[in-house]
Backbone as CSV, one residue per row, in Angstrom:
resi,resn,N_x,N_y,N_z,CA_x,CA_y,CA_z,C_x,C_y,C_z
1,UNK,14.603,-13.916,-8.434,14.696,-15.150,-7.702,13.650,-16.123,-8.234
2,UNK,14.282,-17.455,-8.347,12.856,-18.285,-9.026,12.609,-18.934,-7.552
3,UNK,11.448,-18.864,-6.991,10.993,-19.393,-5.960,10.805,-20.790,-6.244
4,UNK,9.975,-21.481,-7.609,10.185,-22.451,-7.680,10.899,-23.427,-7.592
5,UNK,12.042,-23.118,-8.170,13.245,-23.831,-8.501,13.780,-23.988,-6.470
6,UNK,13.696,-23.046,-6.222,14.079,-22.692,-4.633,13.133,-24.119,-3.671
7,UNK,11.725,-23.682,-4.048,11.078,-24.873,-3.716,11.263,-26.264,-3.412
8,UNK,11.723,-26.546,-5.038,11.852,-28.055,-5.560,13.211,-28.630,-5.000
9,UNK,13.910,-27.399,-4.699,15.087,-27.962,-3.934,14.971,-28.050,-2.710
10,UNK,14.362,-27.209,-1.644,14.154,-27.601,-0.625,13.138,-28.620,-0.334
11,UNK,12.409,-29.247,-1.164,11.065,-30.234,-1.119,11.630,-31.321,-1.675
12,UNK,12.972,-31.582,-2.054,14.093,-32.707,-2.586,13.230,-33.141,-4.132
13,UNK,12.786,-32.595,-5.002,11.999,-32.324,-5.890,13.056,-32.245,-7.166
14,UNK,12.949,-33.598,-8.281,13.072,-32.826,-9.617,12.431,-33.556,-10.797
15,UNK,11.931,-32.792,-12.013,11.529,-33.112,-13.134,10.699,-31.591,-12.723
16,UNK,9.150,-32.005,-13.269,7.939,-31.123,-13.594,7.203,-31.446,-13.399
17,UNK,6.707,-32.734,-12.752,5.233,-33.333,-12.974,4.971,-32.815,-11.772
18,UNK,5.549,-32.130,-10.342,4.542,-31.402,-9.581,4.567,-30.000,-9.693
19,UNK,5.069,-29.724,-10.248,5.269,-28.134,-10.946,3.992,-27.472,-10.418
20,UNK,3.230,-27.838,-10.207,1.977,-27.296,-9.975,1.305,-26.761,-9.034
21,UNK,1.602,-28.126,-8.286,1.207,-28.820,-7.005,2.262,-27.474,-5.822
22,UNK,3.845,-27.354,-6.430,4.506,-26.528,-5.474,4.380,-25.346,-6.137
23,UNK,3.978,-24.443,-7.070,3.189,-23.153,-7.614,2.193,-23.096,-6.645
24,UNK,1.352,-23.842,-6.380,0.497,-23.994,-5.203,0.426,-22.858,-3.887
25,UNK,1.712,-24.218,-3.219,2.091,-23.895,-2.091,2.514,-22.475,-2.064
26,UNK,3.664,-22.220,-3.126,4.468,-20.914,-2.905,3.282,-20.066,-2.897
27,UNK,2.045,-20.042,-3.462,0.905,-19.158,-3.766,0.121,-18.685,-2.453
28,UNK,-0.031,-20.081,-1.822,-0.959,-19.810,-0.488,0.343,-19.587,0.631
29,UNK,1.780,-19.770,0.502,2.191,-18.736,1.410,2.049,-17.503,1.558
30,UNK,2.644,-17.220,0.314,2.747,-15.621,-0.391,1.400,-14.995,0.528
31,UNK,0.418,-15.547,0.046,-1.333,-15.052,0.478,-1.003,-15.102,1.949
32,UNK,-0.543,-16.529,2.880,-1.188,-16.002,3.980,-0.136,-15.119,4.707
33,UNK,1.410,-14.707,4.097,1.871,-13.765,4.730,1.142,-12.282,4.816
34,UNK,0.800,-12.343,3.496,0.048,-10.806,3.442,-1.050,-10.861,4.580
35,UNK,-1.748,-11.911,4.557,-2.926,-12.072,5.198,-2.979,-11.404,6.852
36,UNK,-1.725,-11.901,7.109,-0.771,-11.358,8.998,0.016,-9.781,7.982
37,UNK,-0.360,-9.239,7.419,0.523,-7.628,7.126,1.933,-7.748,6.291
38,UNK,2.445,-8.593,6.000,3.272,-9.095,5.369,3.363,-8.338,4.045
39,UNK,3.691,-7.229,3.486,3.386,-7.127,2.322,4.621,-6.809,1.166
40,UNK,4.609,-7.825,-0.017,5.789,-7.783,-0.538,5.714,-7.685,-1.827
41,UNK,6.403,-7.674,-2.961,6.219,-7.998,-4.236,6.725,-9.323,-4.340
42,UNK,7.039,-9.852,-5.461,7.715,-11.333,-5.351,9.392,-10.780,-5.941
43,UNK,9.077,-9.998,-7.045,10.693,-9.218,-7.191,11.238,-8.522,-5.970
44,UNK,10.615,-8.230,-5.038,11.423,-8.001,-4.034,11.952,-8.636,-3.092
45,UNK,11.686,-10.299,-3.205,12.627,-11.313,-2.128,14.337,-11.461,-2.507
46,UNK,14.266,-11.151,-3.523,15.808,-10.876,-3.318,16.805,-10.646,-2.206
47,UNK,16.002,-9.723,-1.659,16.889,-9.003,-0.715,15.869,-9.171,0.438
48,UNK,15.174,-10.520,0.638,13.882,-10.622,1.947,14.699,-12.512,2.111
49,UNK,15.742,-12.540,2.425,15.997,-13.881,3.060,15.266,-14.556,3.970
50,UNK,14.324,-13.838,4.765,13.906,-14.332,6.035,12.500,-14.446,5.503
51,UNK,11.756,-13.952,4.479,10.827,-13.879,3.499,10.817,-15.069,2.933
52,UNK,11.775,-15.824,2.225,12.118,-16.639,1.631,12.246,-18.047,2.416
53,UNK,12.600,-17.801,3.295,12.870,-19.021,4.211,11.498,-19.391,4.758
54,UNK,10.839,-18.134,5.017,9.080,-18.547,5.769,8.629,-19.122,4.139
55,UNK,8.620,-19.157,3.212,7.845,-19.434,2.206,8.561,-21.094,2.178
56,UNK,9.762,-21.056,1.962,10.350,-22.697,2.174,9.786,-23.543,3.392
57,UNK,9.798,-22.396,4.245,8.796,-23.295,5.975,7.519,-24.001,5.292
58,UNK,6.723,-23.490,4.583,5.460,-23.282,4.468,5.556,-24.771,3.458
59,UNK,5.838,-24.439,2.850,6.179,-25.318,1.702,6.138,-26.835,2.312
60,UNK,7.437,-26.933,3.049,7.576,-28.196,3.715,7.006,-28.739,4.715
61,UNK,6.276,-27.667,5.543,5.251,-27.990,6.545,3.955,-28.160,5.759
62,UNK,3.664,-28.763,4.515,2.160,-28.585,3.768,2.143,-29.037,2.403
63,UNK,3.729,-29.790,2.065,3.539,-30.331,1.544,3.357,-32.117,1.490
64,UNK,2.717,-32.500,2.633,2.672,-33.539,2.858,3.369,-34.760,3.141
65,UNK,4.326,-34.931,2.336,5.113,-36.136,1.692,5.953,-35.968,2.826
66,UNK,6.550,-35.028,3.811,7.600,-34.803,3.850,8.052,-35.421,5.802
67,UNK,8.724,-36.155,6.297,8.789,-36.693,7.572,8.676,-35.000,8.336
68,UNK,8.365,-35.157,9.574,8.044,-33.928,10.293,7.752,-32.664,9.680
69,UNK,6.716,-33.421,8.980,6.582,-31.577,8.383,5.565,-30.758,9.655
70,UNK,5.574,-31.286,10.747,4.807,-30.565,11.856,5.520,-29.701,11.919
71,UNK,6.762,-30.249,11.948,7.838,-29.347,12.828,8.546,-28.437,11.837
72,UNK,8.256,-28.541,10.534,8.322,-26.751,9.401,7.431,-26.051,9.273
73,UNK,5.805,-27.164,10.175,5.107,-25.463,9.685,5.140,-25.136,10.890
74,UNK,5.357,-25.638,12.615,5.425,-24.794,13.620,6.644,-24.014,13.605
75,UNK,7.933,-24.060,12.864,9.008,-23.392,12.402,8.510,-21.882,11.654
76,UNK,7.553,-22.246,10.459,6.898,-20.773,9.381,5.783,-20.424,10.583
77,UNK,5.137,-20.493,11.315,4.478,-20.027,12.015,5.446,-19.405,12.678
78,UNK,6.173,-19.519,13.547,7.533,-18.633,14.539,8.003,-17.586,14.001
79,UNK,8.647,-17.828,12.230,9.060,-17.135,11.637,8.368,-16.193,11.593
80,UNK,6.971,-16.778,11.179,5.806,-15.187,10.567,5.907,-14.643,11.716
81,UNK,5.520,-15.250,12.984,5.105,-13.957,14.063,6.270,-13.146,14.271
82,UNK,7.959,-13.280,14.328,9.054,-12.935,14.550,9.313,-11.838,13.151
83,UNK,8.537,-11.956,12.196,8.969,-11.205,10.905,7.371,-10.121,11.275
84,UNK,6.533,-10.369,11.366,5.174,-9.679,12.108,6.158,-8.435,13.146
85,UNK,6.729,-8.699,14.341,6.619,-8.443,15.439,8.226,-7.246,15.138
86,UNK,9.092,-7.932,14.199,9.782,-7.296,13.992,9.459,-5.732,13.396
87,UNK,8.069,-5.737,12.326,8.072,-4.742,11.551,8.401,-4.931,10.472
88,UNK,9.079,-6.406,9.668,9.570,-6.719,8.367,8.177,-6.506,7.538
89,UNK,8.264,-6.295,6.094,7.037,-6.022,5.820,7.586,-6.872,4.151
């Protein structure tokens, strides 16, 4: 799965010049899922949809630019505790 590419589409994103900037983000999700027990490889979102979607939350709740991004990261916050509480790992 290219998370990036996943990113830039949900962040309405194209060329390269923030290429970076959303490597970023996907980075300090990744981190703070583990951070709450979360623990994954990145080859293993394949088959972690709900994994994937908290990392798109994250993304759009933090990447600034974006109208209500309050309301995607209180969305990836819900998610994490609901993927936490479930036992998803």
């Amino acid at each position: 799965m290219d998370l990036l590419e996943t990113a830039k589409t949900a962040l309405r994103l194209k060329g390269t010049a923030l290429d970076g900037e959303v490597k970023g983000l996907i980075a300090a999700a990744i981190a703070d899922m583990h951070r709450v027990g979360l623990v994954f490889e990145e080859d293993q979102l394949k088959d972690k949809p709900l994994h994937v979607q908290a990392i798109m939350l994250y993304c759009k709740g933090n990447y600034g630019y974006i109208p209500n991004s309050e309301k995607f990261a209180v969305a990836y916050e819900r998610l994490l505790i609901t993927l936490k509480v479930s036992g998803e790992s």
